[in-house]
C-alpha positions in Angstrom: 99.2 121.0 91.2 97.3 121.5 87.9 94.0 122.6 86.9 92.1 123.2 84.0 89.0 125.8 84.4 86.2 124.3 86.4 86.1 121.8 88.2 83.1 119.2 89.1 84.7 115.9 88.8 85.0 113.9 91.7 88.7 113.4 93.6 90.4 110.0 94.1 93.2 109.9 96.5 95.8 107.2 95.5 98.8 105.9 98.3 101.8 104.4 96.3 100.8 106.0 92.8 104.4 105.8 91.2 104.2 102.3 90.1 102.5 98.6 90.2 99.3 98.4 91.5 98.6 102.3 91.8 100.1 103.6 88.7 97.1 100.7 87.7 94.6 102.5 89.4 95.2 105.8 88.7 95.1 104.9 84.8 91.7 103.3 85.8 90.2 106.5 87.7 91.5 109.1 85.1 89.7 106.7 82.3 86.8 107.6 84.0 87.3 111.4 84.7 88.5 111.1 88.5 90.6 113.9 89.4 93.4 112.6 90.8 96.1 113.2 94.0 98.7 110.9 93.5 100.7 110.1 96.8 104.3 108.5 96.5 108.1 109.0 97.4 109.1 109.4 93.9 107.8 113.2 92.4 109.6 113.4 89.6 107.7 109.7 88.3 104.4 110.3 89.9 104.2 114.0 87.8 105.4 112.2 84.7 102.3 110.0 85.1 100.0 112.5 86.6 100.3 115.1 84.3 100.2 112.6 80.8 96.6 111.5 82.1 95.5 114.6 82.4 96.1 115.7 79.0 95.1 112.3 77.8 91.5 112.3 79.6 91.5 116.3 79.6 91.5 115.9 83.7 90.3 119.0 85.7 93.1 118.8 88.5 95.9 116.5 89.1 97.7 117.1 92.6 101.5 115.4 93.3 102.2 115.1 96.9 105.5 113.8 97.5 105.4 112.0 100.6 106.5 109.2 102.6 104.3 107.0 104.4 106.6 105.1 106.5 107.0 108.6 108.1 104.4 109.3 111.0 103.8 113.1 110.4 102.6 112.4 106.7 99.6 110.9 106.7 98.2 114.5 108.7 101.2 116.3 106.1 99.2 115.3 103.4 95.4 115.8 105.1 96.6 119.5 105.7 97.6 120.3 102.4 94.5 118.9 100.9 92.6 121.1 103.2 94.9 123.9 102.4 94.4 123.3 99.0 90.6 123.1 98.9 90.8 119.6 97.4 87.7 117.4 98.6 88.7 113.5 98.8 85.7 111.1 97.3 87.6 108.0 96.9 90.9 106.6 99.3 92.7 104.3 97.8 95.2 102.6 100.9 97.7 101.3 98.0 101.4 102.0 99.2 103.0 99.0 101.1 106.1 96.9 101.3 107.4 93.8 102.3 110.1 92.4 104.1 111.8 89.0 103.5 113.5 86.2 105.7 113.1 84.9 109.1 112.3 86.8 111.6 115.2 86.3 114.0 117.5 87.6 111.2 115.7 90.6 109.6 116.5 94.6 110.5 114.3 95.4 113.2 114.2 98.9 111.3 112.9 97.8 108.5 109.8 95.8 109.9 108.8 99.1 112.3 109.0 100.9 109.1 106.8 98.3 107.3 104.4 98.4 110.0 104.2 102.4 109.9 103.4 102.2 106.3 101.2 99.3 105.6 99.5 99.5 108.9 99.9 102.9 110.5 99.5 105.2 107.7 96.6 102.9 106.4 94.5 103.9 109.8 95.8 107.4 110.3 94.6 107.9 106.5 91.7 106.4 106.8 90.5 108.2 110.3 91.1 111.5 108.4 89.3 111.4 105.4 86.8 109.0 106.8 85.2 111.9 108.9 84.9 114.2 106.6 83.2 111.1 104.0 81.1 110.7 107.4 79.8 114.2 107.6 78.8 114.4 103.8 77.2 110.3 104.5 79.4 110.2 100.9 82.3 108.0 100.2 84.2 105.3 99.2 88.0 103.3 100.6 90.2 100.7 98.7 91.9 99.0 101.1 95.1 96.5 99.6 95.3 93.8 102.0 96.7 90.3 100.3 96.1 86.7 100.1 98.3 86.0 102.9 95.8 88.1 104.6 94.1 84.7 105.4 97.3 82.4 106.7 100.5 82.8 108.4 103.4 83.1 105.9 106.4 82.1 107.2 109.9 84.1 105.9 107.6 87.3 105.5 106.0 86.9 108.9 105.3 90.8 109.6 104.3 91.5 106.1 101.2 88.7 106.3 100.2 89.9 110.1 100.2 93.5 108.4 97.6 92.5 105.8 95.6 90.5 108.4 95.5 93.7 110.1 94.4 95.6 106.8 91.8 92.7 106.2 90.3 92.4 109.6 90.3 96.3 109.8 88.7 96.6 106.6 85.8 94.1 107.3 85.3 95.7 110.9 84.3 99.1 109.4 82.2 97.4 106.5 79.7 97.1 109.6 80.4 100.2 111.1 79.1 102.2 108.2 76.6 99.8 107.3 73.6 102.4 107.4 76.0 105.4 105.5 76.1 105.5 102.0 80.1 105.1 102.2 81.6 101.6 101.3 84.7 100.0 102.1 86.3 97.1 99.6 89.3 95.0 100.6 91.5 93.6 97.7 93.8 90.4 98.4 96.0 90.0 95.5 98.5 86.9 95.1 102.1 86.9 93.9 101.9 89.7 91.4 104.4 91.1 88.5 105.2 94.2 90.4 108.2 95.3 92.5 107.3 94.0 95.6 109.4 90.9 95.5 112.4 93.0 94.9 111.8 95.6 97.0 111.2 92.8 100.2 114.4 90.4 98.8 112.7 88.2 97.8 113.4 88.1 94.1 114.6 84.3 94.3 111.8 82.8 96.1 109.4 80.0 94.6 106.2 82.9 94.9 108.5 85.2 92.8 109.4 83.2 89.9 106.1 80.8 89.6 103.0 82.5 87.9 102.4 86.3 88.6 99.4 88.6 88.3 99.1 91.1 86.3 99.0 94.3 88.0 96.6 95.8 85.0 94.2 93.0 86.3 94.3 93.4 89.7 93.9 96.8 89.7 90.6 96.4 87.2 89.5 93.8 90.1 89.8 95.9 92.8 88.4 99.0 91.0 85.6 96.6 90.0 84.7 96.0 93.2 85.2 99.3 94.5 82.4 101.0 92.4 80.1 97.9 93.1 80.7 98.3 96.8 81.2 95.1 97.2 83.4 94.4 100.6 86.1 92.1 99.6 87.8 90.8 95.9 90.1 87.9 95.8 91.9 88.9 92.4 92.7 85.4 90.4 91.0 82.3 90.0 94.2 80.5 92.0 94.2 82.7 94.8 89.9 82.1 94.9 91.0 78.3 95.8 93.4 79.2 97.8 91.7 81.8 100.0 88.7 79.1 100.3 91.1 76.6 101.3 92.2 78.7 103.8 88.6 77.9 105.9 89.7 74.1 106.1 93.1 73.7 106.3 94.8 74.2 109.9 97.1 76.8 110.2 100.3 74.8 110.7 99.3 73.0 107.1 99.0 76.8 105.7 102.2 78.2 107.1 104.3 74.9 105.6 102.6 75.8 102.2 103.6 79.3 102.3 107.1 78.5 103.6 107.2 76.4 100.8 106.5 79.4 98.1 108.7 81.6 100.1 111.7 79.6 100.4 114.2 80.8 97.5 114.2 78.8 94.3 117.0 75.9 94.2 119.5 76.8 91.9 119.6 75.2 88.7 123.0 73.7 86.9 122.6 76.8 84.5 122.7 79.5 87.3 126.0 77.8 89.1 128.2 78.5 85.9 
């Protein structure tokens, strides 16, 4: 940890900081004086990029945790320490995820149960800690990264998409829970974005992967957008707009044959057989 003398600033906690979409927002929170506690596997990254916003936007305090989500013990790990620490959360930000590619049938069991820990288990554990504590000060805000295929079955990433209905639904069912506090809780659903997801899932020759991308500067300025307006949900991208809206008219079994489609890897070209 680092800190400067005083300290006053309000405190973002950010899952999955070291890169994509939450390197993204922790640029975004530091612009605006947030100190920051950057949560990720990778330490010696996320202190590279902790450390260089806080001498660029003269940050009071910039706490690493190195931790890994798709382990059950860390989510309280890192509640603990925090407490330990002093460090009051204002803002969660429920980045960190993965994804895991192919049919269901053939995939590693391992790696799904470890894909549910982290982009479902972690999310709620997280969530139910700081949440009380935003609950007892009636003070507090939660970024929740869910996904377009929130909204439809995808087919070839099957777990991933029910994770990030989870995220959605979960998201939308606290939105009314704290409906009379003065703490708000935004879903993003991004589309196929320039990140490492596709990589990291497998997935790197599939249509999704090599058709347009997102930006992950603009996504993040979506969600953190929405975030500070409280609003409960942001559809990043005018595609994925149409395609979540589509997704309250076409029938399921239409939806899952589209997203098979964009899953399904890329015929090779003549080019890539020599």
């Amino acid at each position: 940890m680092k800190t400067m003398e005083g300290n006053n600033q309000k405190t973002v906690l950010i899952t999955g900081a070291s890169n994509g979409f939450g390197m993204e927002f922790a640029k975004l929170f530091a612009k605006d004086k947030y100190n920051l506690v950057l949560v990720a596997r990778s330490g010696d990254r996320l202190r590279e990029l902790g450390f260089s916003l806080q001498d660029q936007y003269q940050l009071q305090q910039v706490c690493i945790v190195q931790s890994d989500l798709s382990q059950p013990e860390s989510p309280q790990e890192i509640y603990d320490e925090l407490k330990q620490k002093g460090i009051k959360v204002d803002v969660l930000v429920n980045n960190a995820g993965v994804g895991v590619h192919g049919f269901f049938h053939e995939t590693e069991l391992d790696r799904e149960l470890e894909l549910i820990q982290l982009n479902i288990t972690s999310v709620v554990h997280l969530t139910k800690l700081f949440l009380k504590d935003m609950v007892a000060r009636n003070d507090g805000k939660i970024l929740n990264l869910a996904s377009i295929v929130s909204f439809m079955p995808s087919p070839l990433m099957s777990v991933y998409a029910a994770s990030k209905a989870f995220v959605l639904s979960f998201t939308e069912a606290l939105q009314n829970e704290l409906k009379d506090k003065n703490i708000t809780i935004t879903a993003l659903c991004p589309g196929a974005s320039d990140t490492n997801f596709f990589k990291q899932a497998d997935a790197e020759n599939t249509r999704a992967a090599n058709g347009p991308l997102s930006s992950p500067e603009e996504v993040a300025k979506d969600g953190y957008t929405a975030l500070m307006k409280g609003e409960s949900r942001i559809v990043s991208g005018m595609m994925n707009k149409v395609q979540a809206g589509a997704s309250n008219i076409l029938p399921d079994s239409a939806l899952a044959s589209t997203m098979r489609y964009q899953m399904e890897e890329k015929p090779a070209t003549p080019e890539s057989k020599l």
